[in-house]
C-alpha positions, 0 to 999 in steps of 0.5 A: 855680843851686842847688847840688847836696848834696854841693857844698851842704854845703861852706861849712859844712865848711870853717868847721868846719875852719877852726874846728877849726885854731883850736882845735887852735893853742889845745889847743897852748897850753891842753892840758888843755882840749884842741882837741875842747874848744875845738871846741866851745866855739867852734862854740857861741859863733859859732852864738849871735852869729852864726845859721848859714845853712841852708847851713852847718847842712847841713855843719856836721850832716854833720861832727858826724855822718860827720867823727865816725865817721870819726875812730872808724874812723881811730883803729881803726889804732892798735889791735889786735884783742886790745887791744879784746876784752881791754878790752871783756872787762874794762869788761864788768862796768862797763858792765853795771851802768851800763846796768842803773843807766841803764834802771831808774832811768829806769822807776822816775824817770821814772815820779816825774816823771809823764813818759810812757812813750816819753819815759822810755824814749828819755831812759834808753836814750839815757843807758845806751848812746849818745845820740842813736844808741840814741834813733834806734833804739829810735824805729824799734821804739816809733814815739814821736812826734816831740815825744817824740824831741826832748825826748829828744835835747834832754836827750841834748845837754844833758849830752852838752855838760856832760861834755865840758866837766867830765869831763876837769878832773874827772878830772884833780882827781881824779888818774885814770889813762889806762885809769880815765878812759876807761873812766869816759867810755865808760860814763858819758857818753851819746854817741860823740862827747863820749865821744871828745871828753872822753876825748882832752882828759885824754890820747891813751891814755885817748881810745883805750881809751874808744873801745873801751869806748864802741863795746863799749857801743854793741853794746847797742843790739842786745839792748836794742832787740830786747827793747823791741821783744819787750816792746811786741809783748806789751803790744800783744797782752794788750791788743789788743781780742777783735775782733782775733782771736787773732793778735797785731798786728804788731810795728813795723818795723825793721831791723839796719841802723837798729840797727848803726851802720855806722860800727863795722863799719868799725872792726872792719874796720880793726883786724883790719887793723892786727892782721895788720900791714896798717898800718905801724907808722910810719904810727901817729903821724900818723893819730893826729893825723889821728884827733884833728883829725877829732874836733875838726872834729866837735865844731865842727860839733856846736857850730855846730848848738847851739841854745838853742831845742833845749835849751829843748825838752826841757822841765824834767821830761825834763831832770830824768830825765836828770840823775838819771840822768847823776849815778846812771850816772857813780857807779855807773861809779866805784863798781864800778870801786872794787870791781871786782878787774880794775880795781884796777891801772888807777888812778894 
């Protein structure tokens, strides 16, 4: 009998967890490497000897995506909603200019590099405000096909696994504080989960204030996606044949919940909680971990769907567009956070 989804995806979770045990006892020994690290070095290195089942793909997918946003939403007890609008307020400027880096550098790049238009414009909105989500969402606008989706996303995970594994030995080279660190990852690093997974490998304090940064970010898939949407209608429209009359063609279907990640509506959900004192402050240290250990078991699912066939996809042109641009986003952070007058007390 086959098994029904739920029962399915259990094999593969329990490796997932059994994996990140192993890290955690090795982020004990190597802490500046960290559990999150050692995840998902470890779920790559068993993916590439031994070629998951079906089976355990489908847990291993289903940790990397809801274990994450799970760990997103337990870390959301140990702040309060004045720590997260004054980080959001202060990483603004930051953040700003990075997402402005990211977009025109991927016109003005990709256009260099003869990559078409869908392809350039998933490949910069991934990088500027959060992986594979903002490639997912501007796809329900633009409808780009299915080859284009997956170059973007193959060259997404490409640095996404680069910043993991060099941000945090980076940073502590270059001697960051907590709150310079993660506001580098949260603006710097193009998905949820290596952003959570670099900025807790360099300390706790600095996983905490990247999360805020990093969700802050994310809400930029709202305006973002509503203009390409506005932007594509008009282009449709000037270039729509006389035939068609003078009504404009319809713009692609989407809707707000393709745009907001659910997951961040429960985050804000649990802070406002923990603001009006909902969760005991002696329960603090303990969801920590557990915030921690749940980042570890996505990373290890993450890694166990590494394949080397999905960063062979991307091709060498979009791989090249998203280096240039990873490079040019995480300058671009250090840079305004040197001329920045908030930030000048957030370093060592």
């Amino acid at each position: 009998m086959p098994f029904s989804r739920p029962t399915r995806r259990l094999p593969g979770i329990l490796i997932c967890i059994a994996i990140a045990l192993v890290a955690t006892a090795l982020g004990h020994v190597e802490p500046v490497v960290g559990a999150p690290v050692f995840g998902i070095v470890i779920g790559s290195a068993v993916a590439a000897v031994v070629r998951p089942s079906e089976v355990v793909d489908s847990g291993a997918a289903w940790s990397g995506k809801y274990v994450l946003q799970g760990s997103v939403v337990v870390l959301g007890s140990g702040l309060s909603l004045g720590q997260v609008v004054h980080t959001g307020w202060q990483s603004l400027p930051v953040m700003l200019g990075t997402l402005v880096v990211a977009l025109v550098g991927g016109v003005l790049i990709g256009r260099a590099l003869g990559l078409a238009a869908d392809v350039r414009t998933l490949v910069a909105v991934g990088t500027a405000i959060c992986g594979a989500s903002a490639i997912a969402a501007t796809q329900s606008v633009i409808r780009a096909k299915a080859d284009d989706v997956a170059y973007a996303i193959g060259t997404i995970f490409t640095f996404n696994v680069v910043a993991v594994l060099s941000f945090p030995f980076i940073g502590h080279a270059l001697g960051f504080g907590d709150q310079a660190f993660g506001l580098w990852a949260g603006t710097a690093i193009n998905d949820t989960s290596s952003v959570v997974a670099a900025a807790f490998t360099f300390s706790a304090a600095a996983g905490q204030y990247g999360v805020v940064v990093k969700l802050t970010r994310t809400l930029m898939i709202i305006p973002i996606t509503i203009g390409i949407a506005v932007y594509r209608r008009r282009i449709a429209a000037k270039t729509a044949p006389a035939a068609r009359g003078p009504e404009p063609p319809a713009s692609p279907a989407w809707s707000w919940r393709s745009i907001v990640p659910q997951f961040l509506i429960w985050f804000v959900v649990v802070v406002a909680i923990n603001s009006l004192g909902g969760i005991p402050s002696t329960w603090h240290p303990a969801l920590s971990l557990l915030g921690t250990f749940m980042i570890t078991v996505a990373l290890a699912g993450i890694g166990l769907g590494t394949r080397v066939q999905i960063l062979r996809s991307a091709g060498l042109r979009p791989l090249v567009l998203g280096a240039a641009l990873w490079v040019l986003v995480a300058l671009t952070s250090l840079g305004l956070q040197a001329l920045s007058p908030s930030m000048s007390g957030i370093w060592r």
